[in-house]
MITI-951169 format. One record per residue (C-alpha): residue number from 1; x, y, z. Coordinates in nm, 2 decimals, decimal comma. Layout:
N
NUM;X;Y;Z
...
***
This chain:
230
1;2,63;-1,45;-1,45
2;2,66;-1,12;-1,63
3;2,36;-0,85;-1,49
4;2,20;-0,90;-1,85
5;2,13;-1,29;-1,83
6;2,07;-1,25;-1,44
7;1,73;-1,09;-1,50
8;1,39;-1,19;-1,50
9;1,08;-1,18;-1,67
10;0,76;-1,37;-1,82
11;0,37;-1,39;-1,91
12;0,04;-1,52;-2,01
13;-0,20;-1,84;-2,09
14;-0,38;-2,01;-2,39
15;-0,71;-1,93;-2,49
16;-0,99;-2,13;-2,32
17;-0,74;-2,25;-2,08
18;-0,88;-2,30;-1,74
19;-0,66;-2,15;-1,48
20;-0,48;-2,42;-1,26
21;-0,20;-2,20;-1,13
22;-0,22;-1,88;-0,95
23;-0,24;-1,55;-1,24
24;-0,38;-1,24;-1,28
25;-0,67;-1,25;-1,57
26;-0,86;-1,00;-1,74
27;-1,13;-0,88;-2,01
28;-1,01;-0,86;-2,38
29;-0,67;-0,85;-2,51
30;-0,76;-0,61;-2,77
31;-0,48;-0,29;-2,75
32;-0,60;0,03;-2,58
33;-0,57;0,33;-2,77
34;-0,30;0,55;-2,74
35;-0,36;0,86;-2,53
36;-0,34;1,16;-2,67
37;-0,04;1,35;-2,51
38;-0,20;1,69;-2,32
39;-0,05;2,05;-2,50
40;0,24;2,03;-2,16
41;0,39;1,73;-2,22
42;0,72;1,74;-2,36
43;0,68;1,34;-2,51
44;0,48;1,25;-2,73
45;0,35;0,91;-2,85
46;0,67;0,70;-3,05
47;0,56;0,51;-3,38
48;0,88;0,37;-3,35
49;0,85;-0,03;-3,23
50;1,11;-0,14;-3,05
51;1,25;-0,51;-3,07
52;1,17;-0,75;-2,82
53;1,45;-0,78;-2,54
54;1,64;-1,11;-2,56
55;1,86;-1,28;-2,36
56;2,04;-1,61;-2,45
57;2,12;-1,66;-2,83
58;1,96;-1,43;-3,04
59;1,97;-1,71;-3,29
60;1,87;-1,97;-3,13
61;1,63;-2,24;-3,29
62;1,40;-2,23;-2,98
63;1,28;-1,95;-2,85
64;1,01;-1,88;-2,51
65;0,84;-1,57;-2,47
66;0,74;-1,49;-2,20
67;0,42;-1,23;-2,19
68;0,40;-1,01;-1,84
69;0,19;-0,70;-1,67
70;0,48;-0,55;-1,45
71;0,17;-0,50;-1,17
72;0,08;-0,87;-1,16
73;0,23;-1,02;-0,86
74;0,20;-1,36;-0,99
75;0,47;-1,23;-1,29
76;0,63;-1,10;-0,97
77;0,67;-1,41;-0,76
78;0,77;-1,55;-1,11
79;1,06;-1,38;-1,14
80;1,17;-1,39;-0,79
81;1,12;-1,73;-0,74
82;1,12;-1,90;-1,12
83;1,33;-1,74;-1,33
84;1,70;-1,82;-1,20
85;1,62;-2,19;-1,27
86;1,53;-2,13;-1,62
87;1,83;-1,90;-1,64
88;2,09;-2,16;-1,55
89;1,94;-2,41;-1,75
90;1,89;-2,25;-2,09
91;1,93;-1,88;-2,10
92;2,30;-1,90;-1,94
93;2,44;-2,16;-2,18
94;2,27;-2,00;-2,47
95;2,02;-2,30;-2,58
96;1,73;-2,07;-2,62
97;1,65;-1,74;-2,71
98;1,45;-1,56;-2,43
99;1,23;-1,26;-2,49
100;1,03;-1,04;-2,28
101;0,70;-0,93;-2,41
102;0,42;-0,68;-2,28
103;0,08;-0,81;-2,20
104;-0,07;-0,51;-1,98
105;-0,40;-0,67;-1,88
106;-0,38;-0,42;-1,69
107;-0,40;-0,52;-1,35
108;-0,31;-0,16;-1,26
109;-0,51;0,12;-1,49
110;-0,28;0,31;-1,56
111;-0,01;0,17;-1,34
112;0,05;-0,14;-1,60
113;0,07;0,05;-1,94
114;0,31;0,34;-1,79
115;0,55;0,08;-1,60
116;0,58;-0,12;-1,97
117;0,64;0,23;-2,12
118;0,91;0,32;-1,88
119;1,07;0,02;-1,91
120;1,09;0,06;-2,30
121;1,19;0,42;-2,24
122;1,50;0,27;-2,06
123;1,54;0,02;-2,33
124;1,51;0,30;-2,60
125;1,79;0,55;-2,41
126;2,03;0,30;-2,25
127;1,98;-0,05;-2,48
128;1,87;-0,40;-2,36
129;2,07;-0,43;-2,07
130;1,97;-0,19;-1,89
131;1,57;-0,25;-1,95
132;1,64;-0,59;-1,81
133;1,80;-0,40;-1,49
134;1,51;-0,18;-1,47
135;1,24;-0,42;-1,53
136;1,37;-0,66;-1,26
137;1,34;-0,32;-1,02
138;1,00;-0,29;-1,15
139;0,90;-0,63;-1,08
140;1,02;-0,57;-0,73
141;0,79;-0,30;-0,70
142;0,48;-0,46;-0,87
143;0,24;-0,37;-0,56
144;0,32;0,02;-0,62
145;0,21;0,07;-0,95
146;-0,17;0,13;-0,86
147;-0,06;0,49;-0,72
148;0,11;0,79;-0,80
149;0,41;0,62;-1,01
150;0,61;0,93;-1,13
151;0,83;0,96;-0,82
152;0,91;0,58;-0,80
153;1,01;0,54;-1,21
154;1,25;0,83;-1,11
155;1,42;0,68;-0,84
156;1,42;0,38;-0,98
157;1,60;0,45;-1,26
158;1,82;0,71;-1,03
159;1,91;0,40;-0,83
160;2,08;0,24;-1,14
161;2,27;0,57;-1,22
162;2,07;0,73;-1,51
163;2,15;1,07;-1,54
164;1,79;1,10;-1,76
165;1,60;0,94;-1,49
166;1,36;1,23;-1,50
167;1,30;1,21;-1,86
168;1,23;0,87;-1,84
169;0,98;0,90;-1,54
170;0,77;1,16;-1,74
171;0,80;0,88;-2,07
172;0,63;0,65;-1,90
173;0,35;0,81;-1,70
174;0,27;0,99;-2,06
175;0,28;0,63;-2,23
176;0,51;0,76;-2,50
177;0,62;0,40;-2,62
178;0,23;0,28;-2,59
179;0,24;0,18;-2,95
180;0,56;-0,08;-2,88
181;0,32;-0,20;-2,58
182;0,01;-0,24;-2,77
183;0,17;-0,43;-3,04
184;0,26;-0,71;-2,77
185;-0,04;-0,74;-2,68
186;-0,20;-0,77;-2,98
187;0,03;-1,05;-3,05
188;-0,07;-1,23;-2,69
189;-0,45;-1,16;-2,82
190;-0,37;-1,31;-3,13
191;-0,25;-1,64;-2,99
192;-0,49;-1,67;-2,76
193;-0,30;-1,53;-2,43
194;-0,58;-1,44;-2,14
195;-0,40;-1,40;-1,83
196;-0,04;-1,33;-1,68
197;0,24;-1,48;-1,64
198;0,22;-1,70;-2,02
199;0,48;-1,89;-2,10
200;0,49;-1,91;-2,53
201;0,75;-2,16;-2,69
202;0,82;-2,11;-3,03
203;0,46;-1,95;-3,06
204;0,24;-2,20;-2,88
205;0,14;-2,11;-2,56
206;0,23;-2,39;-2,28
207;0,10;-2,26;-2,00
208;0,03;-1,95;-1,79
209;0,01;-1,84;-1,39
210;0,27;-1,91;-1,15
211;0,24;-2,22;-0,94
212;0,43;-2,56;-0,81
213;0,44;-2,72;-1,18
214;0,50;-2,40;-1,36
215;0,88;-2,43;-1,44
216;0,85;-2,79;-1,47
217;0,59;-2,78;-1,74
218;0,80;-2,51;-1,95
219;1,08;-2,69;-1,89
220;0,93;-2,98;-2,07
221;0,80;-2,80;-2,31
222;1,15;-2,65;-2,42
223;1,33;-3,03;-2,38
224;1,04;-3,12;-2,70
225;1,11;-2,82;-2,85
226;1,49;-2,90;-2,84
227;1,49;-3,19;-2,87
228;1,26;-3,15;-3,19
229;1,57;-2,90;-3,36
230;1,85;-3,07;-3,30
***
């Protein structure tokens, strides 16, 4: 597998939905505002949105998206220990269309909303690929977003080569892609998404958390799905 289709990433739960399965929960889902940038800061706050990252067929007729905080450990152990079997089933061969969305509850204030900005920073400069590669190092890192997180979005991005590594550091502690972020998680509030990881096929969320039957149940849910479009 290629480095794009060999990362990992997913979120949230249905509204009312009891949690069965380890996940981090929150208050509202209703989107922060976006900070006002102080008079030093070299960023300011994008109104461009940027497009959801996909992996697997673009065009797919199925598609599961996949809702995370980047400082949830749950969406953590998700990727580290869920993902790959969902990737050889569906993303690999290009049955489904795979997207990552944003759903800072936060467990981390401000650690969740800067990590999702940096990410999209590295989305926004280097294109999808590499804000899978970047994401999956933030996942990695999950229990260090609650501190300083300048220095580790540098050498993160430093680790996979990016010459604008500071630039994209200062992007996310200054939230400059905040209204990208919000707009995903207006969309998890919307469908009725309360915790991470949520798993959302073809709009309807199936389940969220991490657990034993996690996989198994999205699995399920995208063999309906499939089986429903063909």
């Amino acid at each position: 597998m290629n480095d794009t289709t060999s990362r990992r990433r997913l979120l949230l739960g249905v509204s009312g939905l009891a949690f069965g399965l380890a996940g981090c929960s929150g208050g509202g889902t209703e989107a922060e505002p976006t900070p006002t940038p102080t008079a030093t800061s070299t960023p300011t706050a994008s109104d461009e949105r940027l497009p959801s990252p996909v992996l697997g067929d673009p065009d797919a007729a199925v598609t599961l998206a996949v809702y995370e905080d980047f400082a949830c450990p749950h969406c953590a152990d998700y990727n580290e220990n869920g993902f790959d079997t969902l990737h050889a089933e569906y993303i690999e061969p290009e049955a489904i269309r795979y997207e990552h969305r944003d759903a800072p509850i936060p467990v981390a204030d401000p650690g969740s909303w800067q990590a999702a900005s940096a990410a999209r920073a590295v989305q926004a400069r280097h294109g999808t690929d590499a804000f899978w590669n970047y994401a999956e190092k933030l996942f990695a890192h999950a229990s260090e977003l609650g501190g300083d997180v300048e220095a580790l979005f540098e050498r993160l991005a430093s680790e996979l080569g990016y010459d604008d590594a500071a630039e994209i550091a200062t992007a996310g502690v200054e939230r400059v892609h905040d209204p990208t972020v919000q707009a995903d998680r207006q969309r998890a509030g919307e469908i009725g998404v309360p915790g991470t990881p949520a798993f959302v096929v073809d709009g309807e969320v199936v389940t969220s958390g991490f657990g034993s039957d996690t996989i198994s149940t999205v699995q399920s849910a995208l063999e309906g799905a499939l089986s429903e479009s063909a």
